[in-house]
N, C-alpha and C positions, 0 to 999 in steps of 0.2 A: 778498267780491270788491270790493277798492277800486280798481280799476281800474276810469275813466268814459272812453269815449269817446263825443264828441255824434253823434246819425243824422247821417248824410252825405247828403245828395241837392242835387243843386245843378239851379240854374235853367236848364239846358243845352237843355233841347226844347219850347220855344215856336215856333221855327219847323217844329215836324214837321208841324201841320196846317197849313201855309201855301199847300202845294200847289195848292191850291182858289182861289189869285189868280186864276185866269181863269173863275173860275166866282160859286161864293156869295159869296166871301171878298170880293169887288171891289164887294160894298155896301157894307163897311166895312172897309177895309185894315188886317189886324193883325200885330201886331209877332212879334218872337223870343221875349219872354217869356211864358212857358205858365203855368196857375195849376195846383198841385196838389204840385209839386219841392219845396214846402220842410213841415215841418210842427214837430210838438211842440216842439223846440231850435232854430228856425229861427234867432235870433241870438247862437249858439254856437258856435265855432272850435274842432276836436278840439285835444287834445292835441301838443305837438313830436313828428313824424314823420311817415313817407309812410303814404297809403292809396290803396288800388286798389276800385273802389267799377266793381259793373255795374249796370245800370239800367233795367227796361222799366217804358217808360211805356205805358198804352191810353187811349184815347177814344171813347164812342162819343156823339154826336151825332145823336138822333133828332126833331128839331122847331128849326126856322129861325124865329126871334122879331123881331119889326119895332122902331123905335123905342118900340111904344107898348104890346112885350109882347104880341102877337098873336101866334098861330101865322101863318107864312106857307107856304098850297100852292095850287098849281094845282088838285089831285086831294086835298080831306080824307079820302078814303079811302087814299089813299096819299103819304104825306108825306117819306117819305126816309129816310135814315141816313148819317150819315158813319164808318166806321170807320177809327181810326188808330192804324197800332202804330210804336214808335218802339224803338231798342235803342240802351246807349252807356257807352261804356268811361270813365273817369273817374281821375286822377292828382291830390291831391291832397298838396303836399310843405309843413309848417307847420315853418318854423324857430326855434330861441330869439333870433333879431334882432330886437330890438325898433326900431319907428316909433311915434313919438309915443305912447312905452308901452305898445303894443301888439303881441303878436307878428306878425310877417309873414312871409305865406305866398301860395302861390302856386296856379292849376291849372289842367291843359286837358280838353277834352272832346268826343272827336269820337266822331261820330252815324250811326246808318243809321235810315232809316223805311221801313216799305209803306204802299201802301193802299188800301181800299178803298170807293171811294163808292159808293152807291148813292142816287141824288136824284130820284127821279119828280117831285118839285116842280119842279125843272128842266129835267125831260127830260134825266138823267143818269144813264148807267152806267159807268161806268170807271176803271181802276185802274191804278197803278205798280208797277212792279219795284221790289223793295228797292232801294236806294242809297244813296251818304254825302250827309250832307247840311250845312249850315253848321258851320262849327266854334267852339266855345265857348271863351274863353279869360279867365280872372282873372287878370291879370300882376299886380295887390294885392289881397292882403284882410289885414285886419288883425282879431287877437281881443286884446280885454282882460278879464280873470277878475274878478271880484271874490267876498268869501263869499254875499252873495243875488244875483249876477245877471250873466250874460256880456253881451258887447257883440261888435258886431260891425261891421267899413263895410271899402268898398271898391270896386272899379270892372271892369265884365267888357262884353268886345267878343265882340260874334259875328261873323265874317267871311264871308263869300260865297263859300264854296267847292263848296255845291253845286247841281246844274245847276239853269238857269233862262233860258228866255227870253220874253219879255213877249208874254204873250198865251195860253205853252202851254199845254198840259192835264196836262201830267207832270212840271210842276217839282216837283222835290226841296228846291230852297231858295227863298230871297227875292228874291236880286239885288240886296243893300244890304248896307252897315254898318251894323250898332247898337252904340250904347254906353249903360250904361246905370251910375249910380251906386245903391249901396246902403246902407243899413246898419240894424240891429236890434237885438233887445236877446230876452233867456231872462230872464226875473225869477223867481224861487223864493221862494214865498208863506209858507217854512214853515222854519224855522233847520235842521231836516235835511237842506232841500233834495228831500225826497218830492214835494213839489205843484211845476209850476213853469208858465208862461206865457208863449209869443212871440208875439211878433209881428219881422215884417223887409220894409221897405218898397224897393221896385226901382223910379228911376225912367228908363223907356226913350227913347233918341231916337236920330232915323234917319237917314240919306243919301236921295238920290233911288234909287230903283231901276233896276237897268242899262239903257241904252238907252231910257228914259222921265224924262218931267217928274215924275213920282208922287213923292210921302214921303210916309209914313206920320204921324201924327199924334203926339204925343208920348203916353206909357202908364205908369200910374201900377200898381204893384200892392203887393197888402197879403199876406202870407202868416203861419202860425204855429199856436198850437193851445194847449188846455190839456191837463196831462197830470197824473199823477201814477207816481211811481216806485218800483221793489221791485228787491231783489236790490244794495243799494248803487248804485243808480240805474241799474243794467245793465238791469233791464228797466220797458218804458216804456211805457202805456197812453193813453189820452185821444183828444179829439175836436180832429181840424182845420181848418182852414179856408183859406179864399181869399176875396179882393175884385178887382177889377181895370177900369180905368176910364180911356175913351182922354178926355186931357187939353186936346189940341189936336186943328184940325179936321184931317184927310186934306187935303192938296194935291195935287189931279190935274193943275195946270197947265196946259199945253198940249195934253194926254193924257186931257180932261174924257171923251173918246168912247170911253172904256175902264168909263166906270161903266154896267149894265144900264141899262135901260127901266127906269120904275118904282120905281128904289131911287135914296135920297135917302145922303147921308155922315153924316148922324149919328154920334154918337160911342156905341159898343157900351160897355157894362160889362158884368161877369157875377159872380156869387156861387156858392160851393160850401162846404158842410161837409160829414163824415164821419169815421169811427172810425180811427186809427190805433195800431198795434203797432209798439213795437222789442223783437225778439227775440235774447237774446246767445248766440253759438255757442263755446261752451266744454269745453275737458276737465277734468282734475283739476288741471292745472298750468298748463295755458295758456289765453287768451283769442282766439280764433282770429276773432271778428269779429262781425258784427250780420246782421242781416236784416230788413228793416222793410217794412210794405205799410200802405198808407194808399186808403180808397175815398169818392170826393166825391158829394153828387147838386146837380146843379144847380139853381137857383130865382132869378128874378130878372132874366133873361138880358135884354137889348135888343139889337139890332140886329147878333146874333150865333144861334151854333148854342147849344141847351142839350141839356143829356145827363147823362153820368157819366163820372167818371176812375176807374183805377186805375194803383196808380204802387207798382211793387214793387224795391228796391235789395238789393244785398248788396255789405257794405261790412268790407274786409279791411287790418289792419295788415300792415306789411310793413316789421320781420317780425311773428311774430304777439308778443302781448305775454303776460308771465309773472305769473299771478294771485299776490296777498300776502296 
């Protein structure tokens, strides 16, 4: 099987647990980028063509961590959970035009999420309807190939398309712009190209939020993973990771009487690793696509929620491609 194409999951659902601005989230206001979307090939641009790539993200969120790594509850016996599911459709179109050597290509990415809180730390029960929620879009990304090592950079907006009003308890989205520049690198440790190593660094920044003085603080995040490969690199094993660490402080501005009692702005960061799978789905003649699931535990957390991810993708050439 010499046909490679890199896992597909892109940084699309960082805003699904957002919802929570009028609640936990407005101790430390966090951005569009979620950690957990990228993993083993994170600085890797598939191959020239289109892909159709689905994507459920989960989260769950059981212990709310202070600046100083505390647990924080009202009630130690009962401390919360945040759960959040996110779902989202994904076009990713990679052309042979090369920019400064590098091919370019393009993608969007629009989202629906539920969810469900459950916070006795807060004296919170409550939950959203599924709905769409910001839309994700890379108008560039650029990949350059080399024989040990892909590269990757480029620049993606999330726009404010879903609902939000400053204060609710139901928003769907942010109520801001973000843009956010990237780029990474996949290095292959090993002339076959069996072992390989990313990392791919995002960094976020924000508009005010609708109808308030608020931005968010600027968001640096680190993703990627070690892996090694079988089946002509079709199938792909290893351990991932995440870093992610808010850069600059929150500006509440004029809107200071929007942060709780009690909770100061500090800047959250958070860590996660765990095991990831890319699975290739093929017949005798063809390559019909991927299926990759990756699961994080959190450790580290500050002045954010910790818990666990899971983030499962199926990602489809189109059309499919013809095994050599």
């Amino acid at each position: 099987m010499k046909t490679k194409i890199p896992i597909i999951t892109i940084a699309a659902f960082g805003w699904l647990t957002l919802i929570l601005f009028s609640s936990l989230a407005r101790a430390q206001l966090l951005g569009h980028n979620i950690t957990g979307d990228f993993g083993l090939t994170s600085g890797s641009q598939p191959e020239p063509g289109t892909y159709l790539s689905a994507l459920y993200w989960g989260y769950r969120g059981d212990t709310l961590r202070d600046r100083d790594g505390n647990s924080v509850g009202i009630d130690p016996e009962r401390r919360g959970s945040l759960d959040v599911n996110g779902y989202g459709l994904g076009l990713w179109h990679v052309t042979d035009r090369k920019i400064f050597g590098g091919n370019y290509s393009f993608m969007i990415w629009p989202a629906f999420t539920d969810n469900n809180l459950e916070a006795p730390i807060l004296d919170l029960n409550q939950s959203t309807n599924t709905g769409f929620t910001d839309l994700y879009i890379q108008p560039v990304n650029l990949g350059w190939h080399t024989d040990r090592a892909d590269y990757t950079a480029g620049i993606g907006v999330f726009a404010p398309t879903g609902r939000y009003e400053a204060g609710a308890d139901d928003n769907l989205g942010l109520g801001m712009w973000s843009f956010e520049l990237f780029a990474g690198a996949t290095i292959y440790l090993d002339q076959a190209r069996t072992w390989n190593f990313a990392t791919t660094a995002f960094y976020e920044m924000h508009s005010e939020k609708k109808d308030t003085d608020v931005r968010v603080g600027d968001i640096l995040t680190l993703e990627g993973g070690l892996g090694k490969s079988f089946m002509d690199g079709a199938l792909n094993v290893g351990a991932a990771y995440y870093a992610q660490w808010k850069i600059t402080d929150d500006d509440f501005g004029a809107d200071i009487d929007l942060l709780p009692p009690g909770f100061t702005t500090a800047k959250n960061r958070g860590f996660g690793v765990g095991p990831e799978i890319n699975i290739p789905l093929a017949s005798k003649s063809k390559l019909w696509g991927f299926l990759n699931a990756r699961y994080f535990w959190e450790s580290g957390n500050r002045s954010t929620l910790e818990g666990e991810t899971f983030v499962l993708t199926l990602t489809l050439p189109i059309p499919s491609v013809p095994l050599q």
